[in-house]
N, C-alpha and C positions, 0 to 999 in steps of 0.2 A: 454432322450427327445423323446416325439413321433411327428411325423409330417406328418400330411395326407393333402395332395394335391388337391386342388380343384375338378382334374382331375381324384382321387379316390376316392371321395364321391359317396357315392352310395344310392338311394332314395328310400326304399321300404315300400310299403301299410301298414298304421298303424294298421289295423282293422277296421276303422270309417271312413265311405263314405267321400272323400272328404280330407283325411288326410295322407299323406305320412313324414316318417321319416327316419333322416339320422345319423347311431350311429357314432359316432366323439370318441370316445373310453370308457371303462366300464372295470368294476370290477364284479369280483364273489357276493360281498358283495353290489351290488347295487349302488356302485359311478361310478359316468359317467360325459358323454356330451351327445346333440345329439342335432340338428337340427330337427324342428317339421314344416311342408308347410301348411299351409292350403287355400283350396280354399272357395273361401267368401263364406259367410252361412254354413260353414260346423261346426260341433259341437263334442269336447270330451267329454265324459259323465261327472258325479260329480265324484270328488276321493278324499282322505284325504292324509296326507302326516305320519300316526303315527308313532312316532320314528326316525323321517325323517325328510329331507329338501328338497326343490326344490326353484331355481333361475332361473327368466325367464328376457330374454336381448327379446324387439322387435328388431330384425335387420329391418324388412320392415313390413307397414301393421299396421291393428288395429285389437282390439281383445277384449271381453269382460271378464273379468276374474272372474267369479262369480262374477260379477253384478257390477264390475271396467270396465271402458274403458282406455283400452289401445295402445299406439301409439310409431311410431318407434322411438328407442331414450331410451323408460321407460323402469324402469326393476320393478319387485317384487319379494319380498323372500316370502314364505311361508314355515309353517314349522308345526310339530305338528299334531293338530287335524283341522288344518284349513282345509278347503271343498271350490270345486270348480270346475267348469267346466270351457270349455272354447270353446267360440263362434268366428268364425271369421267375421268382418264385411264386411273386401275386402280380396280382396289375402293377405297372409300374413305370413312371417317368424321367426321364432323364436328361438333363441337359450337357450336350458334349460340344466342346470348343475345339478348335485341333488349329494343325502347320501340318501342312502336307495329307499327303494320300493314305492309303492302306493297300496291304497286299495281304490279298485273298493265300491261306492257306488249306483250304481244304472243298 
């Protein structure tokens, strides 16, 4: 059993103005957790998920998910070849679980 502490989380700069992430734990092979903050307006580029999956939980905040709006509460899977960026509309948290990688589209 793993169990990280509030008080261990740790928030570092995703690459994208505006977007700090927090790994919650991860594999060699690309399965994980991690908490994703963004401050409103800020935006992740487009990416696909191929061969892969990702699950997003909003804990707080809304978010536009390729072209979905979403709100605290909602989740989405995505998986596959699906495509997506993602815009934030206010501050907002997110927690995403995944299998495998992502590939950058843009």
């Amino acid at each position: 059993m793993l169990v990280k502490r509030q008080m261990e989380i740790e928030w570092i700069e995703a690459g994208v103005p505006g977007v700090q992430t927090a790994i919650l734990w991860g594999t060699k092979q690309g399965d994980g957790a991690h908490l994703t903050r963004f401050a409103a307006n800020a935006r992740a580029p487009r990416h696909s998920h191929v061969g892969a999956w990702e699950q997003i939980y909003v804990v707080q905040g809304r978010l536009n998910l390729g072209g979905i709006d979403i709100r605290t509460g909602d989740t989405v899977y995505s998986q596959g070849d699906d495509e997506h960026d993602a815009v934030a509309l206010e501050d907002t948290v997110v927690l995403v679980t995944h299998h495998g990688g992502t590939q950058p589209l843009e």
